[in-house]
C-alpha positions as a Markdown table, in Angstrom:
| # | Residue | x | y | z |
|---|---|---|---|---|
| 1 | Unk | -10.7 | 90.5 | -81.5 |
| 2 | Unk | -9.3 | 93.9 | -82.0 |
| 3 | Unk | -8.6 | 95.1 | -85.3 |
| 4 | Unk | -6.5 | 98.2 | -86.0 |
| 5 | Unk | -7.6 | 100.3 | -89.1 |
| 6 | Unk | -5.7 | 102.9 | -91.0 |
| 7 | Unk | -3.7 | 104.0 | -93.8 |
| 8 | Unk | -2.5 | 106.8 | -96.6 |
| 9 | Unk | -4.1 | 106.0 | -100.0 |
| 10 | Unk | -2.9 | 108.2 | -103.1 |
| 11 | Unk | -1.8 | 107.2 | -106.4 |
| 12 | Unk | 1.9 | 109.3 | -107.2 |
| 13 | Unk | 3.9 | 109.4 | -110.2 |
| 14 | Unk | 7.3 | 111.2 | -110.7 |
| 15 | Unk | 6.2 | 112.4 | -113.8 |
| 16 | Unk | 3.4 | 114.8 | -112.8 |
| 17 | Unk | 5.2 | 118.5 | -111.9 |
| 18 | Unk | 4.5 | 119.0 | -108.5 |
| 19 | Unk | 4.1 | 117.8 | -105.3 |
| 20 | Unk | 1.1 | 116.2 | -103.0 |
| 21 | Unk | 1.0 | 118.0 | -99.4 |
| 22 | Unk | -1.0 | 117.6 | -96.2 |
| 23 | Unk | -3.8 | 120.3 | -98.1 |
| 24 | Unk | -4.7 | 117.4 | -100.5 |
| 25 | Unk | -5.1 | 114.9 | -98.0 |
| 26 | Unk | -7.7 | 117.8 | -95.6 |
| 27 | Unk | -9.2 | 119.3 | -99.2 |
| 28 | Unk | -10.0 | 115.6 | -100.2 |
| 29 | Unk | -10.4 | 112.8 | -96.9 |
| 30 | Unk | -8.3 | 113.2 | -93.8 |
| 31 | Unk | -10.2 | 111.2 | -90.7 |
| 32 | Unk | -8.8 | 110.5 | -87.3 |
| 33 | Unk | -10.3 | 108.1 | -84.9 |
| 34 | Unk | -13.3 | 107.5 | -84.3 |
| 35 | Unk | -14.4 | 109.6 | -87.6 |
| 36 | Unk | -13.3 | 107.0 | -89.6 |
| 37 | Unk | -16.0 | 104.7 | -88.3 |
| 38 | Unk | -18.1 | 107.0 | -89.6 |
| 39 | Unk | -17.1 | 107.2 | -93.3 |
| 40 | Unk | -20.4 | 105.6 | -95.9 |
| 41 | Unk | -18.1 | 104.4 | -99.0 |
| 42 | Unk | -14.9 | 103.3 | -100.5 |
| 43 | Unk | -12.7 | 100.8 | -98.7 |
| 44 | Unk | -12.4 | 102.1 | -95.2 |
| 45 | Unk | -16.2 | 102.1 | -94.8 |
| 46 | Unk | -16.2 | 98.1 | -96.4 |
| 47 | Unk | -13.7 | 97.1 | -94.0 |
| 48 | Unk | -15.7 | 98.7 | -90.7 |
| 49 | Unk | -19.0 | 97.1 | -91.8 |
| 50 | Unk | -17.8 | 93.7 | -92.2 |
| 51 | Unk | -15.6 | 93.9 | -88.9 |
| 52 | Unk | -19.1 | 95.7 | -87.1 |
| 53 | Unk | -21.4 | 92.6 | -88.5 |
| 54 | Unk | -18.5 | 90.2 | -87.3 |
| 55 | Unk | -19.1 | 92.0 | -84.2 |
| 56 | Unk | -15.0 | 93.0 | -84.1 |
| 57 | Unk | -13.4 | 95.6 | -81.9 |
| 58 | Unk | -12.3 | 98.5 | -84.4 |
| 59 | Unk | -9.1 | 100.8 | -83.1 |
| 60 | Unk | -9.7 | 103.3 | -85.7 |
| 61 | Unk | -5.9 | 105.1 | -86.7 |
| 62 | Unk | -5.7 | 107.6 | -89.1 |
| 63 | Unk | -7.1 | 107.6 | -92.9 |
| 64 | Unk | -5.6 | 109.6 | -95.3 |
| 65 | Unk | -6.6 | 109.7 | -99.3 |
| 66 | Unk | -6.1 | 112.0 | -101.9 |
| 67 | Unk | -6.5 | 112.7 | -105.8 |
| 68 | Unk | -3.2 | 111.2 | -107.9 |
| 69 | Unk | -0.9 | 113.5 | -107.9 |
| 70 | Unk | 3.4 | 113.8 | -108.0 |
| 71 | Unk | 5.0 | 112.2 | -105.5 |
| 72 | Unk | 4.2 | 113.5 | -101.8 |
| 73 | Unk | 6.3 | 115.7 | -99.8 |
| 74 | Unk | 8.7 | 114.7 | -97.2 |
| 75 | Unk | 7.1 | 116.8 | -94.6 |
| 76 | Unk | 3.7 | 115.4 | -96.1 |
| 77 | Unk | 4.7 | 111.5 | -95.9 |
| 78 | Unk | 6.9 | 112.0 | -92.7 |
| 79 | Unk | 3.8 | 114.0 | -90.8 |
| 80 | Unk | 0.8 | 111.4 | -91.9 |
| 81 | Unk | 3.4 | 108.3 | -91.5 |
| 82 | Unk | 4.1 | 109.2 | -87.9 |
| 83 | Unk | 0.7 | 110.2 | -86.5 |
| 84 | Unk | -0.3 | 106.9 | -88.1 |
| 85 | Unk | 2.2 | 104.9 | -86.3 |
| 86 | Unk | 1.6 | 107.2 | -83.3 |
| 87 | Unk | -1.7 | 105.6 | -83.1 |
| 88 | Unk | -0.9 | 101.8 | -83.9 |
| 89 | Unk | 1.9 | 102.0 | -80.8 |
| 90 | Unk | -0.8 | 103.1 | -78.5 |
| 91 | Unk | -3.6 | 100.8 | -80.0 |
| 92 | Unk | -0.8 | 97.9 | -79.7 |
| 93 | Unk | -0.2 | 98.7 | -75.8 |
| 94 | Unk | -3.8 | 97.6 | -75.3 |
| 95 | Unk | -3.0 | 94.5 | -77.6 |
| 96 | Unk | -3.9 | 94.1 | -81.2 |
| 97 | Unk | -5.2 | 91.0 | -83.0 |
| 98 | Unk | -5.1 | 92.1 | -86.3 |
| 99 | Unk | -3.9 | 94.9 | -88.8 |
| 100 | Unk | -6.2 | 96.0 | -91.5 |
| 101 | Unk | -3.8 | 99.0 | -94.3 |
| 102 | Unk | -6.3 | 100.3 | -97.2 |
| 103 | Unk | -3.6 | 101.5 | -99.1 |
| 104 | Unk | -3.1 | 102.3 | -103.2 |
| 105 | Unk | 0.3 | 100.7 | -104.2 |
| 106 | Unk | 1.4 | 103.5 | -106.0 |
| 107 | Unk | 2.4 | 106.2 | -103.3 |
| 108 | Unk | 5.8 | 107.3 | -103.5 |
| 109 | Unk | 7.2 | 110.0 | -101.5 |
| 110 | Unk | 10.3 | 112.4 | -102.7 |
| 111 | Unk | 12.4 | 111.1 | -101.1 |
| 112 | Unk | 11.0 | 107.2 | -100.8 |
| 113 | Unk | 10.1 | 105.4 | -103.8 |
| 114 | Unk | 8.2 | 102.9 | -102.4 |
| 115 | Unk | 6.5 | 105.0 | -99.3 |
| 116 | Unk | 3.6 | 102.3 | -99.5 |
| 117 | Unk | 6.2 | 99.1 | -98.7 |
| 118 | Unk | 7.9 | 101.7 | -96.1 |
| 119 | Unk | 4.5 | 101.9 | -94.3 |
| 120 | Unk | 3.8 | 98.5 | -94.5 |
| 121 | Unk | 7.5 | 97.5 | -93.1 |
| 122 | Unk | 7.2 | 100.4 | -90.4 |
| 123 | Unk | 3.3 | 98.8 | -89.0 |
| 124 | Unk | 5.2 | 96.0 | -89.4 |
| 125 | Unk | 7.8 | 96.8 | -86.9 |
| 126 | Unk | 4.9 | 98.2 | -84.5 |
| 127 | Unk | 3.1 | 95.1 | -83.9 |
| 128 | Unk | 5.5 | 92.1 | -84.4 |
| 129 | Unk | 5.8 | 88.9 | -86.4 |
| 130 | Unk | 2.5 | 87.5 | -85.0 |
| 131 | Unk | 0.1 | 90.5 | -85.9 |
| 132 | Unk | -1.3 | 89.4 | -89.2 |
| 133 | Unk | -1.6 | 92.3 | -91.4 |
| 134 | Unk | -4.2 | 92.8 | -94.5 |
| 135 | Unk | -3.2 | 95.3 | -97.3 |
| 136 | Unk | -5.9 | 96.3 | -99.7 |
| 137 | Unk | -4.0 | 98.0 | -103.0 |
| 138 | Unk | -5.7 | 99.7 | -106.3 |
| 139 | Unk | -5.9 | 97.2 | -109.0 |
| 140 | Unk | -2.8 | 98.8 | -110.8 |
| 141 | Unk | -0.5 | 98.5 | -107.5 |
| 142 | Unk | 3.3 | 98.4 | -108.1 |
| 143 | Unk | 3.6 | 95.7 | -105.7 |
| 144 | Unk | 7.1 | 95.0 | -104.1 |
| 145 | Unk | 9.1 | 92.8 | -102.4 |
| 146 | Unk | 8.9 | 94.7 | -99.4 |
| 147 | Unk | 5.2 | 94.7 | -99.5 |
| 148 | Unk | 4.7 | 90.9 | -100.0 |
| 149 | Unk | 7.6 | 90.4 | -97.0 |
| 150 | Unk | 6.0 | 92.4 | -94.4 |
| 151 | Unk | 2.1 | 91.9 | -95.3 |
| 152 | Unk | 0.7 | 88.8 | -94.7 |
| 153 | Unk | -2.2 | 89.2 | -97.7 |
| 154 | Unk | -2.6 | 92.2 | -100.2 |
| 155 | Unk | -5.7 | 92.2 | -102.1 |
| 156 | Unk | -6.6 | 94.5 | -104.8 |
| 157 | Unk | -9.8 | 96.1 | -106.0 |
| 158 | Unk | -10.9 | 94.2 | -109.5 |
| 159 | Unk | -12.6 | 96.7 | -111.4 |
| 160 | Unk | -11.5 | 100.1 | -113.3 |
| 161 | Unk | -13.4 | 102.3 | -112.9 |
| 162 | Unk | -13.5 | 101.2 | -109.3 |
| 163 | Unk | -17.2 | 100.4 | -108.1 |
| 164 | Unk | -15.5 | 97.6 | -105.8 |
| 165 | Unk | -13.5 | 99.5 | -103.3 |
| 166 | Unk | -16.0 | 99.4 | -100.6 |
| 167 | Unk | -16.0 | 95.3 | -101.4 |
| 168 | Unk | -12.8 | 95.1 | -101.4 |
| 169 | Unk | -12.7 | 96.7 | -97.9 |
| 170 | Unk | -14.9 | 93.6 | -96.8 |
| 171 | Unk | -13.0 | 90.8 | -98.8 |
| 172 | Unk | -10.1 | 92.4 | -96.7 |
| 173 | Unk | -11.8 | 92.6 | -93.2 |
| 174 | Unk | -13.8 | 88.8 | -93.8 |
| 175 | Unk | -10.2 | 87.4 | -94.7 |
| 176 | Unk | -8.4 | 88.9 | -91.8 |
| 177 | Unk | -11.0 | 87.7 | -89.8 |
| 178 | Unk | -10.8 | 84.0 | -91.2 |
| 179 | Unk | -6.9 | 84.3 | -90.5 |
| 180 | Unk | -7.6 | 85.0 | -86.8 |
| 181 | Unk | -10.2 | 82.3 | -86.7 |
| 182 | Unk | -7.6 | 79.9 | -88.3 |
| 183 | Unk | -9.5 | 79.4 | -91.1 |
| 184 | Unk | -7.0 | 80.6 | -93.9 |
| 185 | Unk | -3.4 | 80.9 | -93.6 |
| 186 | Unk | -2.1 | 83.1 | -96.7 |
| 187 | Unk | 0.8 | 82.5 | -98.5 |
| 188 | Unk | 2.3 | 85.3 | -101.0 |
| 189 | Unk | 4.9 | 84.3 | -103.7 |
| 190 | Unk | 5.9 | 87.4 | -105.9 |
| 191 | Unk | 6.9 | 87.2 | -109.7 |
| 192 | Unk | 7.5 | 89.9 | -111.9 |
């Protein structure tokens, strides 16, 4: 199986004065390709290990994540968005069993609200209906209806402070992994 990796993690709220640009994302983590098979913690580096000890093909994307912040710029969100979509097409001409997004829940762009749904709806529209796709989110995720329609599980980290992101990047990779081996089919119901 092939397994595509990749995603913008930040926490933003409108409240903070000022903006997140593409400088937080290189002063903090900013990985393309095969560096982010590379990465030793958090939630990217939990998902690779699980899908390496499975034995999975990784098509490593892009992996973005930076401090909270305001909300990201346009040119930020529109720049890291596309390169990361850029990527999924051309993993996806190849074929593509599975999606894995280690995203926050909480980004929000100037201009977008709800950037992470956005992303998730764009990937989404990459690799079809069939393409299951695993979202891991913080543990304090605005979720939305838009990410439970175009996500097939979202999964979030369980402990504050967070000592369980690289876990969570397994629990993430071993479940997409049991949805391809048709051992779990999810089902997501939202209620606010």
């Amino acid at each position: 199986m092939t397994i595509a990796i990749g995603g913008i993690l930040t926490e933003c709220n409108h409240f903070v004065d000022g903006t997140i640009d593409v400088d937080w994302f290189e002063r903090s983590e900013l990985v393309r390709a095969d560096e982010l098979l590379h990465l030793k913690t958090g939630v990217v580096a939990g998902m690779v290990r699980a899908l390496s000890s499975a034995r999975e093909r990784i098509s490593p994307l892009l992996f973005a994540s930076s401090c909270p912040g305001g909300p990201l710029t346009s040119d930020c969100y529109q720049s890291l968005k596309n390169e990361l979509l850029e990527r999924l097409s051309q993993a996806n001409v190849d074929g593509l069993d599975g999606v894995l997004l280690p995203l926050h829940g909480a980004m929000a762009a100037v201009d977008i609200p709800d950037a992470d749904g956005e992303l998730i709806r764009e990937v989404r529209a990459v690799v079809g209906p069939e393409v299951p796709i695993v979202v891991t989110l913080d543990l304090h995720a605005n979720v939305t209806e838009t990410m439970v329609t175009n996500a097939d599980a979202l999964l979030a980290w369980e402990t504050y402070p967070h000592r369980d992101s690289f876990t969570t990047g397994e629990r993430g990779a071993n479940l997409l992994a049991d949805v391809l081996d048709g051992k779990v089919r999810p089902a997501m119901a939202m209620a606010k």
